[in-house]
C-alpha positions in Angstrom: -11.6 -7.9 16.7 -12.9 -6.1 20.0 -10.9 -8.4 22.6 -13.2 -7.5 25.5 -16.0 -8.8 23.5 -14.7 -10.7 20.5 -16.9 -9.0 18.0 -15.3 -8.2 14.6 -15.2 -4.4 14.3 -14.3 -3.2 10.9 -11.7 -0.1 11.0 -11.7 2.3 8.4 -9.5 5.5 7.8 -10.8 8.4 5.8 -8.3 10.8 4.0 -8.3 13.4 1.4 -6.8 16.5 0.1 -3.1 15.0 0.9 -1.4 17.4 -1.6 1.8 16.0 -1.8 2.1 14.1 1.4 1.7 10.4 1.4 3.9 9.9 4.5 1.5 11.1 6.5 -1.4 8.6 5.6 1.7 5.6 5.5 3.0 6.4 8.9 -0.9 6.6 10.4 -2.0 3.3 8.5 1.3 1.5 9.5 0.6 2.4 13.1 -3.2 2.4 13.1 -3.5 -1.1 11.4 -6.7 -0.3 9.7 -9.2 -3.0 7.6 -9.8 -0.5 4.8 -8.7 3.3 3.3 -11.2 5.2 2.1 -9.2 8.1 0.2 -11.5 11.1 -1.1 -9.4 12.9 -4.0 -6.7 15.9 -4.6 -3.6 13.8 -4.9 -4.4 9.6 -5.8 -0.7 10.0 -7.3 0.2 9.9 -3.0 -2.1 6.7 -2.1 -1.9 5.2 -5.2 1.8 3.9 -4.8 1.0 3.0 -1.1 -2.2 0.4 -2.1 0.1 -2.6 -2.2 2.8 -1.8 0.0 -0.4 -1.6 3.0 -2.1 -5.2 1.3 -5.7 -3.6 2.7 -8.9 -2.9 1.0 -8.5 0.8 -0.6 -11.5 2.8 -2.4 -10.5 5.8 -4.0 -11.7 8.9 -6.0 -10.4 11.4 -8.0 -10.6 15.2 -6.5 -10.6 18.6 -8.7 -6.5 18.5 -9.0 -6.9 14.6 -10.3 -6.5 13.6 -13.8 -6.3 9.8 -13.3 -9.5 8.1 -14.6 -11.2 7.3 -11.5 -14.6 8.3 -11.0 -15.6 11.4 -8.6 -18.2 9.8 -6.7 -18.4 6.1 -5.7 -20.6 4.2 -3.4 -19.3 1.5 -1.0 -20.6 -0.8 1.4 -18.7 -2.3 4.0 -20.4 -5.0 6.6 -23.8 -3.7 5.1 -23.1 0.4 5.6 -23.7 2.1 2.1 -20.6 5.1 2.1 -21.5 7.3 -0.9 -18.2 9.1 -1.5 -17.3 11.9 -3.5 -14.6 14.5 -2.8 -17.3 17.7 -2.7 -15.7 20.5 -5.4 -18.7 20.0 -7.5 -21.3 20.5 -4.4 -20.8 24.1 -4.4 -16.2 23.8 -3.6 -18.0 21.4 -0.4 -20.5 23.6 1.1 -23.5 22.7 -0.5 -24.2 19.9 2.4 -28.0 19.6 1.3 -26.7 18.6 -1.8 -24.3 15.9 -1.0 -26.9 14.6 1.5 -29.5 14.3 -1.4 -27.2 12.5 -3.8 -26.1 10.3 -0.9 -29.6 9.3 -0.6 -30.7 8.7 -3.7 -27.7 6.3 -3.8 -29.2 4.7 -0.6 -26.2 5.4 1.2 -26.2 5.8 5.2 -23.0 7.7 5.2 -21.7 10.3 3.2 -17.9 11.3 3.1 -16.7 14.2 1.1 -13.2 16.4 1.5 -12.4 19.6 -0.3 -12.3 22.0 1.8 -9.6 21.3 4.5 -11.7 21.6 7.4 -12.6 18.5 9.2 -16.3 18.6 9.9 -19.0 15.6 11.0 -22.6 16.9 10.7 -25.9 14.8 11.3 -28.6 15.1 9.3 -32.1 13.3 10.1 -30.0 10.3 11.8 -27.7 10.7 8.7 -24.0 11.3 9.1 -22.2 13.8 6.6 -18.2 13.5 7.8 -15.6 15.8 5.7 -12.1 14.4 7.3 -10.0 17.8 6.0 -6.7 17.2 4.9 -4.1 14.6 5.9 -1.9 16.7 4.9 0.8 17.1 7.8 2.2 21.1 7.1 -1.5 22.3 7.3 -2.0 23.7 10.9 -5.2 21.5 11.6 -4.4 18.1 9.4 -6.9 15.6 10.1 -8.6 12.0 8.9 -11.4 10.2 10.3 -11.8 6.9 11.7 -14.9 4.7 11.4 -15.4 1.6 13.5 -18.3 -0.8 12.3 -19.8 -3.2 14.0 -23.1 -5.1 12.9 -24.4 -2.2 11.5 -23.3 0.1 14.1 -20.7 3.0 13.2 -18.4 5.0 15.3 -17.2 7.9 13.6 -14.5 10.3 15.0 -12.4 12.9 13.6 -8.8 12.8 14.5 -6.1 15.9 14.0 -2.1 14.2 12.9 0.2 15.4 15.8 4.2 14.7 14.6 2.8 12.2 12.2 3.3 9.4 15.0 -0.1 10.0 16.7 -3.6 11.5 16.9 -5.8 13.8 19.1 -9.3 12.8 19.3 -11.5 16.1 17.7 -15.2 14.9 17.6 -16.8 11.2 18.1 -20.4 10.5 18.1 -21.6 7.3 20.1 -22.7 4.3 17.9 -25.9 5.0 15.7 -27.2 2.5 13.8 -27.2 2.9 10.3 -28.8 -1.0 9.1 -32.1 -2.0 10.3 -32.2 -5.3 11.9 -34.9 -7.1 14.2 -35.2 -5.5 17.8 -32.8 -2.4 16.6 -33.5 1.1 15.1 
Protein backbone atom coordinates (compact mmCIF):
# COMPACT_ATOMS: atom_id res chain seq x y z
CA UNK A 1 0.00 0.00 0.00
CA UNK A 2 1.14 3.64 -1.10
CA UNK A 3 0.95 5.35 2.55
CA UNK A 4 0.74 8.90 1.09
CA UNK A 5 -2.31 7.81 -0.72
CA UNK A 6 -3.43 4.48 0.59
CA UNK A 7 -3.88 2.91 -2.81
CA UNK A 8 -2.88 -0.74 -3.06
CA UNK A 9 0.11 -0.84 -5.46
CA UNK A 10 1.06 -4.36 -6.58
CA UNK A 11 5.11 -4.87 -6.50
CA UNK A 12 6.53 -7.24 -8.73
CA UNK A 13 10.23 -8.28 -9.35
CA UNK A 14 11.42 -9.64 -12.63
CA UNK A 15 14.54 -12.01 -12.87
CA UNK A 16 16.08 -14.34 -15.20
CA UNK A 17 19.23 -15.83 -16.38
CA UNK A 18 20.40 -16.36 -12.51
CA UNK A 19 22.90 -19.12 -13.54
CA UNK A 20 23.76 -20.49 -10.40
CA UNK A 21 22.96 -17.64 -8.07
CA UNK A 22 19.80 -17.76 -6.04
CA UNK A 23 21.28 -15.53 -3.24
CA UNK A 24 21.10 -12.85 -5.18
CA UNK A 25 17.25 -12.92 -6.00
CA UNK A 26 16.70 -14.15 -1.91
CA UNK A 27 18.63 -11.28 -0.49
CA UNK A 28 16.68 -8.59 -3.00
CA UNK A 29 13.14 -10.26 -2.35
CA UNK A 30 13.89 -10.43 1.50
CA UNK A 31 14.81 -6.79 1.46
CA UNK A 32 12.43 -5.51 -1.29
CA UNK A 33 9.32 -7.25 0.17
CA UNK A 34 7.73 -7.76 -3.18
CA UNK A 35 3.78 -9.08 -3.86
CA UNK A 36 4.93 -11.45 -6.71
CA UNK A 37 8.29 -12.97 -8.70
CA UNK A 38 8.08 -13.13 -11.99
CA UNK A 39 11.27 -15.48 -12.95
CA UNK A 40 11.97 -15.74 -16.81
CA UNK A 41 14.20 -19.07 -17.20
CA UNK A 42 18.04 -20.34 -17.34
CA UNK A 43 18.29 -21.72 -13.88
CA UNK A 44 14.38 -22.60 -12.10
CA UNK A 45 16.61 -25.14 -10.06
CA UNK A 46 17.81 -21.44 -8.08
CA UNK A 47 14.09 -20.06 -7.58
CA UNK A 48 12.44 -23.10 -7.39
CA UNK A 49 13.78 -24.02 -3.73
CA UNK A 50 13.17 -20.26 -2.71
CA UNK A 51 9.04 -20.36 -3.71
CA UNK A 52 8.08 -21.34 -0.24
CA UNK A 53 10.69 -20.07 1.95
CA UNK A 54 9.36 -16.24 0.33
CA UNK A 55 5.30 -17.44 0.87
CA UNK A 56 4.63 -14.87 -2.41
CA UNK A 57 2.98 -15.36 -5.66
CA UNK A 58 5.87 -16.83 -8.09
CA UNK A 59 5.34 -17.42 -12.07
CA UNK A 60 7.99 -19.12 -13.61
CA UNK A 61 9.41 -20.49 -17.06
CA UNK A 62 11.75 -22.63 -18.20
CA UNK A 63 14.85 -20.90 -20.30
CA UNK A 64 17.19 -22.85 -23.04
CA UNK A 65 19.55 -24.43 -20.08
CA UNK A 66 16.05 -25.70 -18.34
CA UNK A 67 14.91 -29.28 -18.42
CA UNK A 68 12.13 -29.06 -15.77
CA UNK A 69 8.72 -29.28 -17.43
CA UNK A 70 7.55 -25.85 -17.27
CA UNK A 71 6.33 -24.25 -20.18
CA UNK A 72 8.57 -21.52 -22.14
CA UNK A 73 6.04 -18.91 -22.48
CA UNK A 74 3.19 -18.09 -20.13
CA UNK A 75 0.77 -15.35 -19.84
CA UNK A 76 -0.18 -13.65 -16.56
CA UNK A 77 -2.38 -11.12 -15.45
CA UNK A 78 -1.99 -9.33 -12.29
CA UNK A 79 -4.68 -6.47 -11.08
CA UNK A 80 -5.98 -6.76 -14.79
CA UNK A 81 -2.24 -6.29 -16.72
CA UNK A 82 -1.84 -9.25 -19.26
CA UNK A 83 2.36 -10.12 -18.83
CA UNK A 84 3.03 -12.49 -21.68
CA UNK A 85 6.33 -14.02 -20.61
CA UNK A 86 8.73 -16.06 -22.23
CA UNK A 87 12.56 -16.20 -21.68
CA UNK A 88 13.39 -14.99 -25.65
CA UNK A 89 16.12 -17.96 -27.03
CA UNK A 90 13.55 -18.95 -29.47
CA UNK A 91 12.94 -15.17 -30.82
CA UNK A 92 16.04 -15.10 -32.70
CA UNK A 93 18.67 -15.90 -28.87
CA UNK A 94 16.26 -12.40 -27.72
CA UNK A 95 16.74 -10.04 -30.49
CA UNK A 96 13.97 -10.60 -32.56
CA UNK A 97 11.78 -7.82 -30.55
CA UNK A 98 9.17 -7.64 -33.44
CA UNK A 99 8.62 -11.10 -32.77
CA UNK A 100 8.12 -11.28 -29.14
CA UNK A 101 5.85 -8.09 -29.50
CA UNK A 102 3.59 -9.98 -32.04
CA UNK A 103 3.24 -13.10 -29.90
CA UNK A 104 2.66 -10.81 -26.96
CA UNK A 105 -0.21 -9.51 -28.83
CA UNK A 106 -1.85 -12.14 -30.07
CA UNK A 107 -1.98 -13.29 -26.48
CA UNK A 108 -3.57 -9.87 -25.65
CA UNK A 109 -0.97 -9.09 -23.37
CA UNK A 110 -0.02 -5.34 -22.47
CA UNK A 111 3.43 -6.23 -21.30
CA UNK A 112 5.97 -8.44 -22.55
CA UNK A 113 9.00 -9.74 -20.39
CA UNK A 114 11.70 -11.83 -21.93
CA UNK A 115 15.53 -12.48 -20.67
CA UNK A 116 18.26 -14.27 -22.50
CA UNK A 117 20.50 -12.16 -23.40
CA UNK A 118 22.08 -10.51 -20.16
CA UNK A 119 21.46 -7.12 -21.04
CA UNK A 120 18.78 -5.22 -19.28
CA UNK A 121 16.76 -3.38 -21.83
CA UNK A 122 12.90 -1.65 -21.61
CA UNK A 123 11.75 -0.72 -25.12
CA UNK A 124 8.21 0.81 -26.07
CA UNK A 125 6.51 -0.20 -28.78
CA UNK A 126 3.16 1.68 -29.99
CA UNK A 127 2.38 2.35 -26.11
CA UNK A 128 3.48 -1.28 -25.61
CA UNK A 129 6.33 -2.04 -23.13
CA UNK A 130 8.89 -4.80 -24.10
CA UNK A 131 11.29 -5.08 -20.71
CA UNK A 132 14.31 -7.80 -20.78
CA UNK A 133 15.54 -7.50 -16.90
CA UNK A 134 19.28 -9.13 -17.85
CA UNK A 135 20.61 -11.33 -15.41
CA UNK A 136 20.35 -11.34 -11.59
CA UNK A 137 23.14 -12.95 -11.62
CA UNK A 138 25.56 -11.01 -9.02
CA UNK A 139 29.36 -11.93 -10.68
CA UNK A 140 28.16 -10.50 -14.06
CA UNK A 141 29.46 -6.81 -14.27
CA UNK A 142 25.93 -5.29 -15.02
CA UNK A 143 23.45 -7.78 -13.00
CA UNK A 144 20.10 -6.43 -13.10
CA UNK A 145 16.07 -7.21 -12.37
CA UNK A 146 13.22 -5.12 -12.90
CA UNK A 147 10.63 -3.87 -10.78
CA UNK A 148 6.95 -3.20 -11.76
CA UNK A 149 4.56 -1.24 -9.60
CA UNK A 150 0.72 -1.58 -10.54
CA UNK A 151 -1.76 0.34 -9.64
CA UNK A 152 -5.43 0.34 -11.19
CA UNK A 153 -4.13 -0.45 -14.37
CA UNK A 154 -1.19 1.80 -14.23
CA UNK A 155 2.44 0.27 -14.46
CA UNK A 156 5.72 1.61 -13.39
CA UNK A 157 8.45 -0.20 -14.74
CA UNK A 158 12.21 0.40 -13.90
CA UNK A 159 15.21 -1.49 -14.37
CA UNK A 160 17.47 -1.86 -11.41
CA UNK A 161 21.42 -3.04 -11.52
CA UNK A 162 22.31 -5.46 -7.89
CA UNK A 163 25.10 -3.43 -6.12
CA UNK A 164 26.76 -5.92 -3.08
CA UNK A 165 23.58 -7.83 -3.24
CA UNK A 166 22.11 -5.51 -0.35
CA UNK A 167 20.82 -2.69 -2.70
CA UNK A 168 19.99 -1.32 -6.17
CA UNK A 169 20.79 1.62 -8.54
CA UNK A 170 17.89 2.86 -10.42
CA UNK A 171 18.90 2.23 -14.50
CA UNK A 172 15.80 3.33 -16.45
CA UNK A 173 12.00 4.08 -15.25
CA UNK A 174 9.24 5.25 -17.42
CA UNK A 175 6.39 7.33 -15.78
CA UNK A 176 3.07 5.47 -15.28
CA UNK A 177 1.29 4.43 -18.72
CA UNK A 178 -1.75 2.95 -18.65
CA UNK A 179 -1.98 -0.39 -19.92
CA UNK A 180 -6.18 -1.14 -19.02
CA UNK A 181 -8.82 0.97 -20.43
CA UNK A 182 -11.17 2.38 -18.02
CA UNK A 183 -13.86 5.31 -18.22
CA UNK A 184 -12.18 8.86 -18.33
CA UNK A 185 -8.52 7.15 -18.94
CA UNK A 186 -6.47 6.16 -22.01
Amino acid sequence: MDEATGVIVIKIYVFSDSHGDSQTMDTLVRIGKPDTVLFLGDCLADILPLQDRWGIRCELIAGNTDHEAIAWEIVVCVEGVRIFMTHGHTYKNGSDIRSIFDAAHSHDAHIALFGHTHAASMTSMNGFMLINPGSVNASYWEASYAIMDVDDGYCTCSLHRVNDMVGFTKLKAVRPFSVVKREGRL
